[in-house]
C-alpha positions as CSV (number, residue, x, y, z in Angstrom):
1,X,35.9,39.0,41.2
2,X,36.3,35.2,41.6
3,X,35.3,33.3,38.5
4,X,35.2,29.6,37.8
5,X,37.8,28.1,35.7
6,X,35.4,25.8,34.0
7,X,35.1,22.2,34.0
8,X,38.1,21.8,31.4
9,X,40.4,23.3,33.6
10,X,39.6,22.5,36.6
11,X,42.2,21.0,38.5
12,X,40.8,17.5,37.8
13,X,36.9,18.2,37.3
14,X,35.1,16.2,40.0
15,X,35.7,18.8,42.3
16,X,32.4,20.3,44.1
17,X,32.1,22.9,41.2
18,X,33.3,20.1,38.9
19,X,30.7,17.8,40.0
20,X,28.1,20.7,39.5
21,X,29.1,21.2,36.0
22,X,28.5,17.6,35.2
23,X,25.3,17.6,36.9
24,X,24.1,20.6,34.8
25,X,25.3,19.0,32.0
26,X,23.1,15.6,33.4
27,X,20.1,17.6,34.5
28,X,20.3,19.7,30.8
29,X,20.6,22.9,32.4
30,X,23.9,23.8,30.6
31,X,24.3,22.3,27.2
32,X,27.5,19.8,27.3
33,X,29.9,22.4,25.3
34,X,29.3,24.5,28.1
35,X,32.3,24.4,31.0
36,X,30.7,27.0,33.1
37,X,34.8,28.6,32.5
38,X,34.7,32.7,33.5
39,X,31.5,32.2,35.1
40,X,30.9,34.3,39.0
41,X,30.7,32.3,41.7
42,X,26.9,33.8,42.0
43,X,26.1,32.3,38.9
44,X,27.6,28.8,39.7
45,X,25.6,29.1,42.9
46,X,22.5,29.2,41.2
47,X,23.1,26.4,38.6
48,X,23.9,24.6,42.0
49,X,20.8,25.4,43.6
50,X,18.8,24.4,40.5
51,X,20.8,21.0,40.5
52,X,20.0,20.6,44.1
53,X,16.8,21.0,43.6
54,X,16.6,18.6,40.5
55,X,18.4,16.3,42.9
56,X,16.3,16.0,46.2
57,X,13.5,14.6,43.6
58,X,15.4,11.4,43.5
59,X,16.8,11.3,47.3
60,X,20.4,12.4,46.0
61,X,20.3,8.8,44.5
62,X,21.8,7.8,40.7
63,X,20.1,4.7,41.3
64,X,16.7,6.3,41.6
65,X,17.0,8.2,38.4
66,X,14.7,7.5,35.4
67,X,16.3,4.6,33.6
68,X,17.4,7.4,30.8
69,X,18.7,9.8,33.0
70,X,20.6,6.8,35.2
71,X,22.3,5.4,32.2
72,X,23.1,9.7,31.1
73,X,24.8,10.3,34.6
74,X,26.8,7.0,34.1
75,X,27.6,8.1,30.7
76,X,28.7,11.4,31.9
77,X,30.4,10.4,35.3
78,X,32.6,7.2,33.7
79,X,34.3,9.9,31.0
80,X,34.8,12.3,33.8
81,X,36.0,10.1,36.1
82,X,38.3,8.8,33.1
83,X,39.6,11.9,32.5
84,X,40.3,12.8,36.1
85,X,42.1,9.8,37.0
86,X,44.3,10.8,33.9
87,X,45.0,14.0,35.4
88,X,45.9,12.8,38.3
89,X,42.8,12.6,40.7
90,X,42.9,9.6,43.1
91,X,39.1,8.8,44.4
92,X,40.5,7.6,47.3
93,X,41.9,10.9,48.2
94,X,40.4,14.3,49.6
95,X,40.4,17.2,47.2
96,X,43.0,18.9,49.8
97,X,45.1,15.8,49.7
């Protein structure tokens, strides 16, 4: 059975079930201690879907989030990307480069 490593160990968190994680963890569908780690693929699909649908209420836009939510999801995104970049992740690169 594929499971997700979770957030932690990810290879450097914003990949796409990276991202997911920290929009859970936006959206407060999974508490912030949570790093989705073990969890099925089936199970991170539906977090996804809920996210998605959270999502398509502001366009897919962190601009057009509620002030409180927009200054969360910079909160959240800064520390991960700050993290990432300290594992290695270049933003200007692909996830398969």
């Amino acid at each position: 059975m594929n499971t997700y490593v979770g957030f932690n160990k990810d290879k450097h968190g914003m990949t796409q079930l990276g991202r997911i994680v920290l929009d859970g963890w936006l959206f407060g569908f999974i508490a912030e201690t949570e790093d989705c780690a073990g969890w099925d693929l089936g199970r991170m699909q539906g977090l996804m879907e809920r996210v998605q649908a959270e999502w398509d209420k502001y366009a897919n836009l962190p601009s057009r989030l509620p002030p409180e939510l927009r200054e969360r999801h910079a909160a959240i995104y800064a520390k991960a990307m700050d993290q990432a970049r300290g594992k290695g992740w270049d933003p200007e690169l692909g996830d398969d480069e």
